[in-house]
C-alpha positions as CSV (number, residue, x, y, z in Angstrom):
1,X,0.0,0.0,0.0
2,X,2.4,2.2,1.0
3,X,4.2,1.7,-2.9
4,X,1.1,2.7,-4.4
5,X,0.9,6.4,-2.5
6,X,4.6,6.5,-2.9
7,X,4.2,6.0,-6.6
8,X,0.9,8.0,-7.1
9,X,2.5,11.0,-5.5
10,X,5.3,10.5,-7.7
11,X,3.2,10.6,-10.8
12,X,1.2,13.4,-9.7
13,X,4.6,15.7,-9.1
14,X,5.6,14.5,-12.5
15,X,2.4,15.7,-14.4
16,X,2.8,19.2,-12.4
17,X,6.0,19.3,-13.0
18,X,5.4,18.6,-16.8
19,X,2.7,21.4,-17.0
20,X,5.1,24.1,-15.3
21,X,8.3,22.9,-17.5
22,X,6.2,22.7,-20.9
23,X,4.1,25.2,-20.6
24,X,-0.2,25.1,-20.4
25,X,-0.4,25.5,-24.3
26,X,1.6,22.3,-24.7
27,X,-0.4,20.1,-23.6
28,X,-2.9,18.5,-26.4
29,X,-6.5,19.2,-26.4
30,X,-8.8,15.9,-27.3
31,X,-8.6,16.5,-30.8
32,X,-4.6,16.3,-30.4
33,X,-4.0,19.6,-32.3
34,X,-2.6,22.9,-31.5
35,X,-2.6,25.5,-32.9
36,X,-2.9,25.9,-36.9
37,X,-3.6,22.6,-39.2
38,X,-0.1,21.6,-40.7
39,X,-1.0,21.9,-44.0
40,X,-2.0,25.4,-43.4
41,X,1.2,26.2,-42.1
42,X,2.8,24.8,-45.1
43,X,1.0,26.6,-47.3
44,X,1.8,29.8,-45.5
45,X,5.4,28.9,-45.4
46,X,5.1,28.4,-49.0
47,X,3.5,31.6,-50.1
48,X,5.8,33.2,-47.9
49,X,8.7,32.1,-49.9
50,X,7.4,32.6,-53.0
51,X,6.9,36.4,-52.1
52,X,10.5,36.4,-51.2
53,X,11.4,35.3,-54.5
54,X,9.4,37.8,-56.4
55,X,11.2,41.2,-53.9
56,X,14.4,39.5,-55.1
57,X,13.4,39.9,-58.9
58,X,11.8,43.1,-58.3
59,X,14.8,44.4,-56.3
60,X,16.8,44.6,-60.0
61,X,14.4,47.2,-61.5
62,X,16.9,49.6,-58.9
63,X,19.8,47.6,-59.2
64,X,21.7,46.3,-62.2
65,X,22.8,43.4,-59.7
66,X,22.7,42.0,-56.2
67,X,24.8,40.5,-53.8
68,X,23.9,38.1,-51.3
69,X,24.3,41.1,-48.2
70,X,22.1,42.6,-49.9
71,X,19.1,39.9,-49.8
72,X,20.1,39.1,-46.0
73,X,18.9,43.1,-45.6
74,X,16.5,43.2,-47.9
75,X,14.2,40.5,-46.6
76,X,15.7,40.1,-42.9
77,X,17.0,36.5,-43.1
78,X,20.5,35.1,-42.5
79,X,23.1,34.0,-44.9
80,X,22.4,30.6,-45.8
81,X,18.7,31.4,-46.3
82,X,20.1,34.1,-48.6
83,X,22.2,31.6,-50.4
84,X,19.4,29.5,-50.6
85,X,17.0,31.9,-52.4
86,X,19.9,33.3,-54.7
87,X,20.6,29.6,-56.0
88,X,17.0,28.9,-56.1
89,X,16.6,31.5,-58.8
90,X,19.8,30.8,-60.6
91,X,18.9,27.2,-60.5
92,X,15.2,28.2,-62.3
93,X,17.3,30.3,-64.9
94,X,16.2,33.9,-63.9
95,X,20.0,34.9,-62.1
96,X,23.1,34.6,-63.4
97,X,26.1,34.2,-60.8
98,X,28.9,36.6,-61.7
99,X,32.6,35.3,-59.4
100,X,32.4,31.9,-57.9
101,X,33.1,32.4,-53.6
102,X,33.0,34.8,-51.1
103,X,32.4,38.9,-51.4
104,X,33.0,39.0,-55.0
105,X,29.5,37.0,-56.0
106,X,27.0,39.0,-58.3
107,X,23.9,38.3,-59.2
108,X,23.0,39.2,-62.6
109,X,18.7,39.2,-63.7
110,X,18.8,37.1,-67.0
C-alpha cells in the first residue's frame, strides 16, 4: 500500500511538473492539435517564400545586380537562407552568378 501512495504521489509531481516545465499550451486538447492545421502552415510557409522570391526579382528594377548582403537586408534573413534563395533563382534560370566564392559574387537578372 504504502508503494502505491509512494508512486501515485510521484506521478502526480511529474504531471505538475510537466505542465510548469512545458508550458499550459503544450499540452494536447482531445482532438490532439494545436494550434494551426499543418498543412496550413505549409502553405503559409510556402506563399511566404514565393513572395520572397518575387522582392528578389523586383529588387533589379533599382539595381543592375545583387549581392547576397544585400538579400540578408532586404528580406531580414540570414546567410544561408540568402544563399538559398539566390541559388533557387539561378537554378530556375532567372540569375546569373557573376565570381564563384566569397564577397565577390554578383547576381545578374537574365
Amino acid at each position: 500500500m504504502r508503494d502505491f501512495l509512494m508512486i501515485s504521489i510521484g506521478f502526480l509531481i511529474g504531471v505538475i511538473f510537466a505542465k510548469f516545465w512545458f508550458g499550459k499550451n503544450q499540452i494536447l486538447p482531445q482532438n490532439g492539435k494545436v494550434g494551426r492545421d499543418e498543412n496550413e502552415v505549409n502553405l503559409m510557409r510556402a506563399e511566404e517564400h514565393r513572395k520572397n522570391l518575387d522582392r528578389i526579382l523586383a529588387s533589379f528594377g533599382a539595381n543592375d545586380e545583387i549581392t547576397n548582403d544585400m538579400v540578408e537586408k532586404m528580406l531580414g534573413v540570414s546567410n544561408t537562407s540568402a544563399e538559398r534563395y539566390l541559388d533557387e533563382l539561378e537554378k530556375q534560370g532567372k540569375l546569373r552568378q557573376i565570381g564563384r566564392t566569397g564577397r565577390s559574387v554578383t547576381y545578374l537578372k537574365k
